[in-house]
LUMPANU-728811 format. One record per residue (C-alpha): residue in three letters; x, y, z. Coordinates in nm, 3 decimals. Each point is the difference from the previous one (the first is absolute). Layout:
REM residues N
<kemar r="ala" u="X" v="Y" w="Z"/>
...
This chain:
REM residues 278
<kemar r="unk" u="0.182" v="2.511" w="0.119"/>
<kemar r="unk" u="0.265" v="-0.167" w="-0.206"/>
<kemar r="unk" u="-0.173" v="-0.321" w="-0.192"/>
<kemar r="unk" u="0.341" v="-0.100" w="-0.192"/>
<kemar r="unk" u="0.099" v="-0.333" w="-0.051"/>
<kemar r="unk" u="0.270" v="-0.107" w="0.216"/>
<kemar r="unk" u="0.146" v="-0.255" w="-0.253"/>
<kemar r="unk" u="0.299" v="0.271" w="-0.073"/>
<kemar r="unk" u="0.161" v="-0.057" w="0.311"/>
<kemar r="unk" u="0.330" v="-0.187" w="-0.110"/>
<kemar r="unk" u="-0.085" v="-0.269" w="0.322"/>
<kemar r="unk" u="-0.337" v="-0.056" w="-0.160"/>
<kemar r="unk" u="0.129" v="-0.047" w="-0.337"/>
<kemar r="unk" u="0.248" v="-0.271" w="0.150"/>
<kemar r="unk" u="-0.291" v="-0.177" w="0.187"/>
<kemar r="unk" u="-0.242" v="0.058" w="-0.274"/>
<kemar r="unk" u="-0.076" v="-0.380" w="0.036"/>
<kemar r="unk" u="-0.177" v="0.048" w="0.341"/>
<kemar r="unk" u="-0.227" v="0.240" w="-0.084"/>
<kemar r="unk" u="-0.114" v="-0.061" w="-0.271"/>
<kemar r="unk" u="-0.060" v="-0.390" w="0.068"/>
<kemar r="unk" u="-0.156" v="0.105" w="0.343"/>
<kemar r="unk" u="-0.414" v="-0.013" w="-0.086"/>
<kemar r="unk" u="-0.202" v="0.132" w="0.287"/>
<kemar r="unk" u="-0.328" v="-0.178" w="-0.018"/>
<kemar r="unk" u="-0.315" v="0.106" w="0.212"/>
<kemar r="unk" u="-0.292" v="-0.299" w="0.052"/>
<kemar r="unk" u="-0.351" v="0.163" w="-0.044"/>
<kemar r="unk" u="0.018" v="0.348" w="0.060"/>
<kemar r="unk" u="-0.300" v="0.139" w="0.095"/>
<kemar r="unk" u="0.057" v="0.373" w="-0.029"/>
<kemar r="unk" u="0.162" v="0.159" w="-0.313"/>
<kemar r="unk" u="0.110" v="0.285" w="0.160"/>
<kemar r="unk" u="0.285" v="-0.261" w="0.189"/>
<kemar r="unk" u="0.077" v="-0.166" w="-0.353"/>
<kemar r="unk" u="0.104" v="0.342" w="-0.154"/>
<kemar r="unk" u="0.187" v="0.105" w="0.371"/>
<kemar r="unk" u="0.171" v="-0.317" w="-0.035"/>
<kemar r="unk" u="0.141" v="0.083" w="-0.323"/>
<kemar r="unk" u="0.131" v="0.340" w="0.129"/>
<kemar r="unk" u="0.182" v="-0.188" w="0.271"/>
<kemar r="unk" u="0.152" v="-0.272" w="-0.275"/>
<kemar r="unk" u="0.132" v="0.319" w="-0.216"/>
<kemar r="unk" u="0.116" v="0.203" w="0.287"/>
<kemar r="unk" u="0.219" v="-0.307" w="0.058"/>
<kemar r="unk" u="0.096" v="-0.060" w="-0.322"/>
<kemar r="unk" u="-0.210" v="-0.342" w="-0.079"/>
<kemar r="unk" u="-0.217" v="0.009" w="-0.246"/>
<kemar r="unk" u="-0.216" v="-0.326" w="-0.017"/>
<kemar r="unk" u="-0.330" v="-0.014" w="0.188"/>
<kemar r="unk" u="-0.207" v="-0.285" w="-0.072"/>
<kemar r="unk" u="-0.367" v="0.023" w="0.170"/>
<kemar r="unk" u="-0.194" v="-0.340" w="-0.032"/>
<kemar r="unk" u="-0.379" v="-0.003" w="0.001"/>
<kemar r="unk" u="-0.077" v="0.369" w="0.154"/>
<kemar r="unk" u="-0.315" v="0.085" w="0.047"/>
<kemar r="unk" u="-0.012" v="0.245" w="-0.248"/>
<kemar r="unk" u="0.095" v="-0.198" w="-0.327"/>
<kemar r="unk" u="0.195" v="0.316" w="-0.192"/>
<kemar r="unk" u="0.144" v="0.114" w="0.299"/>
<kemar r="unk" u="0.282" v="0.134" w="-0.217"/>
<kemar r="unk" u="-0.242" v="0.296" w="-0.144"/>
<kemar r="unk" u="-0.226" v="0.061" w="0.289"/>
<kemar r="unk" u="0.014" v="0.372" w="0.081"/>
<kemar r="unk" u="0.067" v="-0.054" w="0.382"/>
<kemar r="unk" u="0.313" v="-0.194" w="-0.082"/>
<kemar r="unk" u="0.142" v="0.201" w="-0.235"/>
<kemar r="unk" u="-0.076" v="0.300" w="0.267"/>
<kemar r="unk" u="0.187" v="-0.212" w="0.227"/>
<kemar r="unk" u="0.319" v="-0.069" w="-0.190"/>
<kemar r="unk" u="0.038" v="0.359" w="-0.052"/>
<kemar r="unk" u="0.301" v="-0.001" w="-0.252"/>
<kemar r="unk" u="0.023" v="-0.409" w="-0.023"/>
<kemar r="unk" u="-0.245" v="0.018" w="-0.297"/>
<kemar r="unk" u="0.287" v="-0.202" w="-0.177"/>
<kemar r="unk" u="0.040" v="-0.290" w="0.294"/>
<kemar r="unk" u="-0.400" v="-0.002" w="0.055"/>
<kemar r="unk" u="-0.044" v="-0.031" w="-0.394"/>
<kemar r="unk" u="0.245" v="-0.268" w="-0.054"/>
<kemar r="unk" u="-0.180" v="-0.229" w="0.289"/>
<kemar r="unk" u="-0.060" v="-0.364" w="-0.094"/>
<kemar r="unk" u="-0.342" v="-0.070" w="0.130"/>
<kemar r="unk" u="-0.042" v="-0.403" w="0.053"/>
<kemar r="unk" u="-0.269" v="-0.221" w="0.088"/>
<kemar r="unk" u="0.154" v="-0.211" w="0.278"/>
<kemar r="unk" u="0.324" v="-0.007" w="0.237"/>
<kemar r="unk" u="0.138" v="-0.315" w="-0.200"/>
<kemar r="unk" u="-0.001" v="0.251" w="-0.328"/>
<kemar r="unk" u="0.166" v="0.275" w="0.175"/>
<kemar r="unk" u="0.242" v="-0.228" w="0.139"/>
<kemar r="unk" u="0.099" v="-0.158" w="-0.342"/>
<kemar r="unk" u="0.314" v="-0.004" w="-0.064"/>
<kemar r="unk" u="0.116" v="0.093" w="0.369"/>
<kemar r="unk" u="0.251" v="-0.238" w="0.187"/>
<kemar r="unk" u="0.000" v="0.195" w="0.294"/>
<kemar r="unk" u="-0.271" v="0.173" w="0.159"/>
<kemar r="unk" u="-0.076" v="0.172" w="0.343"/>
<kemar r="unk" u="-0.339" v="0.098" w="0.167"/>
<kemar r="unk" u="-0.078" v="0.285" w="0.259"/>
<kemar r="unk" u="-0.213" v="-0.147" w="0.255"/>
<kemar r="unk" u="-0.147" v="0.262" w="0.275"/>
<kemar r="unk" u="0.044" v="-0.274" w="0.281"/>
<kemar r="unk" u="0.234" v="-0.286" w="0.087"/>
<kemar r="unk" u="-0.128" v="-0.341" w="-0.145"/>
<kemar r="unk" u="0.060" v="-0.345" w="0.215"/>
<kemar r="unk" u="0.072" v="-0.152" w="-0.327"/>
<kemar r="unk" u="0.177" v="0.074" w="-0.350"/>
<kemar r="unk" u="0.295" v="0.109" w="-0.166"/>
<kemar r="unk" u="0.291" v="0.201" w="0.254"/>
<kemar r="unk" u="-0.168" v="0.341" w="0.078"/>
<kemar r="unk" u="0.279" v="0.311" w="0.030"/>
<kemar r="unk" u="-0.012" v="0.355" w="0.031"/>
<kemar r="unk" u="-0.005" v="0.191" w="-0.334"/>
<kemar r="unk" u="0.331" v="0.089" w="0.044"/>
<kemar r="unk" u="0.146" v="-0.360" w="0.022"/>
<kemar r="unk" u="-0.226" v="-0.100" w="-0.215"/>
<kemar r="unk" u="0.144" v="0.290" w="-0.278"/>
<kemar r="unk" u="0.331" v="-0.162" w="0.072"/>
<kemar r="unk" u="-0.179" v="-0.323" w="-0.126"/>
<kemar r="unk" u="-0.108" v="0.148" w="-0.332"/>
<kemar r="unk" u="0.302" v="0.162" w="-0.090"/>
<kemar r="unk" u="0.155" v="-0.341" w="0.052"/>
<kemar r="unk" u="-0.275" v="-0.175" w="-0.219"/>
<kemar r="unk" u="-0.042" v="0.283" w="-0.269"/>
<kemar r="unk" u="0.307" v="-0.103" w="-0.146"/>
<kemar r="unk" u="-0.128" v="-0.323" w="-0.101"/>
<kemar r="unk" u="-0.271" v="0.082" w="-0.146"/>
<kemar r="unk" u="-0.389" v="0.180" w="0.030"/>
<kemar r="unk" u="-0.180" v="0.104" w="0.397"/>
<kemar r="unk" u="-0.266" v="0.113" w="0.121"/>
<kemar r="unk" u="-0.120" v="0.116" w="0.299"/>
<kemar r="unk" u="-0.379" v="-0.055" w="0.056"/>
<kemar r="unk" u="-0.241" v="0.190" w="0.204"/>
<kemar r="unk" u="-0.363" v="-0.064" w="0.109"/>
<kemar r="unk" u="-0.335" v="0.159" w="-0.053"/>
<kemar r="unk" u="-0.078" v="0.304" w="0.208"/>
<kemar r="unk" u="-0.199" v="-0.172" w="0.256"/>
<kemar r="unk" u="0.054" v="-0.383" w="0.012"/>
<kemar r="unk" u="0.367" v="0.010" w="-0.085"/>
<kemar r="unk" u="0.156" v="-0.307" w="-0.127"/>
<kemar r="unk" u="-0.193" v="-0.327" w="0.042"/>
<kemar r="unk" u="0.208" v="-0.332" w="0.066"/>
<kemar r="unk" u="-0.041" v="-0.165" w="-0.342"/>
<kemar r="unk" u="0.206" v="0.373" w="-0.149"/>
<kemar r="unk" u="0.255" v="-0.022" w="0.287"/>
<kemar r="unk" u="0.090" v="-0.380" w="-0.081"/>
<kemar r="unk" u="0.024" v="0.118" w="-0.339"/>
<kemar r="unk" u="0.299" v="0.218" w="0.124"/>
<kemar r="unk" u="0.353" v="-0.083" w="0.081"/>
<kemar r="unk" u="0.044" v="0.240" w="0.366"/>
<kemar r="unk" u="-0.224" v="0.215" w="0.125"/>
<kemar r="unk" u="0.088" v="0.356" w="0.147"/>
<kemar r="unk" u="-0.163" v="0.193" w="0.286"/>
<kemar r="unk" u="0.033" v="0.380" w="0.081"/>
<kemar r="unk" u="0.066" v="0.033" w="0.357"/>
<kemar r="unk" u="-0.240" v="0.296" w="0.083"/>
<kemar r="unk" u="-0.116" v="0.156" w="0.284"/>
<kemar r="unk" u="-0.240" v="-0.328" w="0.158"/>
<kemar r="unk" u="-0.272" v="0.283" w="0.148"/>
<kemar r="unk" u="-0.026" v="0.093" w="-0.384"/>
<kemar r="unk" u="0.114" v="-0.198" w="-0.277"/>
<kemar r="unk" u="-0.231" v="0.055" w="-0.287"/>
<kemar r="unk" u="0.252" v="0.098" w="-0.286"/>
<kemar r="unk" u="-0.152" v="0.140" w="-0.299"/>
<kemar r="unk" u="0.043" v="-0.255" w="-0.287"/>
<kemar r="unk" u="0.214" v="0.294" w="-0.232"/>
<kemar r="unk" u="0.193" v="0.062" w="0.346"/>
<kemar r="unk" u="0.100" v="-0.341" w="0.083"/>
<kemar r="unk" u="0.102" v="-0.052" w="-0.399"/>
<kemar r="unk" u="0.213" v="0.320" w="0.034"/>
<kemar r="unk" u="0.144" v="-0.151" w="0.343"/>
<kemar r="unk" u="0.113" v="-0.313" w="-0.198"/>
<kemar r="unk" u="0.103" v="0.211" w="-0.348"/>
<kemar r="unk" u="0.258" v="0.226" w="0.258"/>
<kemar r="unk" u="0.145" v="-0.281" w="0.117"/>
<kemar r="unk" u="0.041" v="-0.232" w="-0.323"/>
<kemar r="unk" u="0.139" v="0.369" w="-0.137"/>
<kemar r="unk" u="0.247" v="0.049" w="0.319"/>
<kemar r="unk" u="0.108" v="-0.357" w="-0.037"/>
<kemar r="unk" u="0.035" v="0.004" w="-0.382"/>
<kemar r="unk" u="0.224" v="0.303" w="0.013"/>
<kemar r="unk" u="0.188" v="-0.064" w="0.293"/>
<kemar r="unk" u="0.388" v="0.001" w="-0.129"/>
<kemar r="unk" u="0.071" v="-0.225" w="0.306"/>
<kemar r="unk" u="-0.275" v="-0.262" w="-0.074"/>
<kemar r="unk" u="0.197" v="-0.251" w="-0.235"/>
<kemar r="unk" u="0.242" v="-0.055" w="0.272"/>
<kemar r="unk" u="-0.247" v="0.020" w="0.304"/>
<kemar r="unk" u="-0.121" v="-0.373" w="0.101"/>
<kemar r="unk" u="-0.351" v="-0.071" w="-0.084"/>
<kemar r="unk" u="-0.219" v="-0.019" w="0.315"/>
<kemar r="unk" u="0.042" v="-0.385" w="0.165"/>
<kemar r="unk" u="-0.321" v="-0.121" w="-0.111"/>
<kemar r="unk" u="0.047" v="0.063" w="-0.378"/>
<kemar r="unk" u="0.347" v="-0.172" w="0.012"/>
<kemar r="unk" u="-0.158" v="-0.309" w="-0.145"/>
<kemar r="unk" u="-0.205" v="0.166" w="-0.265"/>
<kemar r="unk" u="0.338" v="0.264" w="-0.104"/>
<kemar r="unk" u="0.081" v="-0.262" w="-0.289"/>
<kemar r="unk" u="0.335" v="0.110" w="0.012"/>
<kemar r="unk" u="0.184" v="-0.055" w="-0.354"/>
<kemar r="unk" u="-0.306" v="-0.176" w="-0.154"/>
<kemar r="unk" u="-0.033" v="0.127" w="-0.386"/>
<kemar r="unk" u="-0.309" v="0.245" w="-0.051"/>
<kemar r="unk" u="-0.366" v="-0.188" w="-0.102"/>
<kemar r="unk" u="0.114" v="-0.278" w="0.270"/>
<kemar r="unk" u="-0.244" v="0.066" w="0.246"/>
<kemar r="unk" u="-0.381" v="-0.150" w="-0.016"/>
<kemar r="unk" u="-0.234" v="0.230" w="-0.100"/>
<kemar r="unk" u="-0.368" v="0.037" w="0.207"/>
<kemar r="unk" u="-0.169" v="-0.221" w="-0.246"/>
<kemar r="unk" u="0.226" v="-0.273" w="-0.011"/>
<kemar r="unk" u="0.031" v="-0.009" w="0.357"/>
<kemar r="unk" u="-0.390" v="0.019" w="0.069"/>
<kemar r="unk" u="-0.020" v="-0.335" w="-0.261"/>
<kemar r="unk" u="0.227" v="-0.171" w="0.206"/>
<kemar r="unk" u="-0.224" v="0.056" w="0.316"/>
<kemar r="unk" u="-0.263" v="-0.118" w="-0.203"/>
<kemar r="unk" u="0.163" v="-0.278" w="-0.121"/>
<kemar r="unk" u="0.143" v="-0.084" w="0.338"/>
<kemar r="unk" u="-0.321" v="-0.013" w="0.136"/>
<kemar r="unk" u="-0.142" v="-0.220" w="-0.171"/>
<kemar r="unk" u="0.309" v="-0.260" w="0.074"/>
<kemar r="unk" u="-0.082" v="0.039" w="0.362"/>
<kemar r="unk" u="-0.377" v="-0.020" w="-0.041"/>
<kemar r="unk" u="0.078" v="-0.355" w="-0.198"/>
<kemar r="unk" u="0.270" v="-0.116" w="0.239"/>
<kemar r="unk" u="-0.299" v="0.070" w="0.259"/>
<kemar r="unk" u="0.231" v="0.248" w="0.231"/>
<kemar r="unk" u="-0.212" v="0.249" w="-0.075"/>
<kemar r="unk" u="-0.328" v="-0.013" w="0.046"/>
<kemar r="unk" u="-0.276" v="0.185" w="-0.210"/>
<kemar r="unk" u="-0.246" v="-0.001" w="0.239"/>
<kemar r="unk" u="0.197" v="0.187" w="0.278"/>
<kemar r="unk" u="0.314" v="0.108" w="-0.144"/>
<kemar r="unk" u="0.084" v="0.216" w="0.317"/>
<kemar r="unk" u="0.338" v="0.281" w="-0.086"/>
<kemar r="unk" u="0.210" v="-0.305" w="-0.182"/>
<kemar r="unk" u="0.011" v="0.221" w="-0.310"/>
<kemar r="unk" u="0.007" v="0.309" w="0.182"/>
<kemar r="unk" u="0.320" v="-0.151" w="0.185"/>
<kemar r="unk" u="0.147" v="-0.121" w="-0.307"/>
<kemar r="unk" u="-0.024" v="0.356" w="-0.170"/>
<kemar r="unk" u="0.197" v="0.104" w="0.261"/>
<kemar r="unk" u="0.241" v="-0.216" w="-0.007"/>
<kemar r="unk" u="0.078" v="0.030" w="-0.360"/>
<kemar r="unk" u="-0.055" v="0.387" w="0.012"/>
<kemar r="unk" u="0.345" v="-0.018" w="0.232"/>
<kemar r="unk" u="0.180" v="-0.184" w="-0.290"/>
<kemar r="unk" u="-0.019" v="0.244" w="-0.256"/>
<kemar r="unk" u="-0.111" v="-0.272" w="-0.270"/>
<kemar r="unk" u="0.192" v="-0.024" w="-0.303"/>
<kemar r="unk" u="-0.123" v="-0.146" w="-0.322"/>
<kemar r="unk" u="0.152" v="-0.330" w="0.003"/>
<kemar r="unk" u="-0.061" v="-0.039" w="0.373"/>
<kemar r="unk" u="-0.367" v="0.071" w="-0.124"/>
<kemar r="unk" u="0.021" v="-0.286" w="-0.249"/>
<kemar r="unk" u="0.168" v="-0.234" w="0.248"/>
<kemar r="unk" u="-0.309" v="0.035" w="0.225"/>
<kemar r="unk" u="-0.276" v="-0.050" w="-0.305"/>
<kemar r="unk" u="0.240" v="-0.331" w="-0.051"/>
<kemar r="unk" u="-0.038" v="-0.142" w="0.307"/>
<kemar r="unk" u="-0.385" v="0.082" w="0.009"/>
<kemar r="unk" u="-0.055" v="-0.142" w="-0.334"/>
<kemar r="unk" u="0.189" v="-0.305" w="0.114"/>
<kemar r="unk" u="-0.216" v="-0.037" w="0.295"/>
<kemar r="unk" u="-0.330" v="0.017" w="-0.241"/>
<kemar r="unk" u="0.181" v="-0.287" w="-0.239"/>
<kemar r="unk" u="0.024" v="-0.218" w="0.359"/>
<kemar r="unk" u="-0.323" v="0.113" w="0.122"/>
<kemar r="unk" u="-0.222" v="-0.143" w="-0.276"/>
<kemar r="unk" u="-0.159" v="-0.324" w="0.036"/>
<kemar r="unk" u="0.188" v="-0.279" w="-0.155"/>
<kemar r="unk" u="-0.284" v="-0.070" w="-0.177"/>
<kemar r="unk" u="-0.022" v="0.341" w="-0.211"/>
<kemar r="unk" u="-0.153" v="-0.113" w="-0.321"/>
<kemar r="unk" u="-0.287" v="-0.218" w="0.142"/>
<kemar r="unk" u="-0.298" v="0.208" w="-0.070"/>
């Protein structure tokens, strides 16, 4: 079988950008055998970045069942950047997606991989992506999704839907691949829910990256929990709804800090007049 690197093809040289600031990051693997078959699917593609956080086994990168598994990715499965948490493997990232095996009643917009490929190319150019996939058994759980900016569903057979975890990240690496070497793609319009989030024009490094973003929700929060709209006790989906909403704006730094300025202004107002009685 042919291992080569694709990078030689003259369209991958001129979209060098999108794959190798695509990171493919998989949430507590439990098998190592799927960590080093993900990493075949990555190269076979042409990415290169895998970025397991937490697996269950801790040097997943020289476990003999992976490196069985990657079968000629030795390279890819080597390189992986093993982290301890989501937030880590997200650092850095200003646009993320996560593959969720069923529909959710609430987060970000959820599209098919292929219009959601058409999404990344878009965002790529600004700046690092990932695309995030669950743990073998318990997939994704709701704190990881709202860490993400759209979500993605394969639409398989419903009788049967169980995708291997190295199959459904080689369902995703096709179609980021198709899309980022698609001659037509620059002139194609983006699918109608990433309109808002295209940043068409905007100068590289504009966009908020996951950890700025998730400091704003924190900070946000804790506006609304002093303004007493939110409450503590039984906060219901408010911040669920509000991570939607944003997730549809495609944030932007300064929109970021414009946000953080309003909440800190609301925490000036909220204090008691009387601050520096003891």
């Amino acid at each position: 079988m042919d291992h080569t690197h694709h990078s030689s093809d003259p369209a991958v040289a001129e979209l060098r950008g999108g794959f190798t600031s695509t990171r493919f990051v998989l949430v507590e693997p439990s098998h190592p055998g799927n960590v080093g078959a993900a990493a075949r699917a990555l190269k076979t593609m042409g990415f290169s970045r895998l970025v397991p956080v937490a697996p269950r086994v801790p040097h997943v990168q020289s476990d003999p069942e992976a490196i069985a598994m990657a079968s000629g990715a030795d390279d890819v499965l080597a390189s992986a950047h093993v982290v301890p948490t989501l937030a880590d493997a997200l650092s850095g990232v200003h646009w993320s997606i996560a593959l969720t095996a069923r529909l959710r009643e609430y987060g970000p917009p959820q599209w098919t991989p292929r219009a959601a490929a058409g999404v990344a190319r878009e965002q790529a150019v600004h700046g690092e992506i990932a695309l995030v996939f669950g743990n073998e058994r318990t997939g994704l759980s709701n704190e990881d999704v709202e860490r993400c900016s759209a979500l993605a569903h394969i639409p398989a057979n419903p009788a049967y839907s169980s995708l291997n975890l190295a199959q459904a990240v080689q369902v995703l690496a096709y179609e980021l691949r198709t899309m980022y070497l698609s001659a037509d793609s620059a002139a194609a319009p983006a699918p109608a829910a990433a309109q808002a989030g295209a940043g068409q024009g905007e100068p590289a490094g504009a966009r908020a990256a996951s950890d700025e973003i998730e400091s704003m929700f924190t900070h946000l929060e804790s506006a609304l929990v002093a303004l007493e709209f939110l409450d503590p006790a039984n906060p219901k989906k408010l911040m669920s709804r509000l991570r939607r909403l944003f997730a549809r704006s495609g944030l932007e730094r300064e929109e970021v800090n414009i946000v953080r300025g309003i909440a800190k202004h609301i925490l000036l107002k909220t204090r008691p007049k009387d601050g520096d009685a003891s």
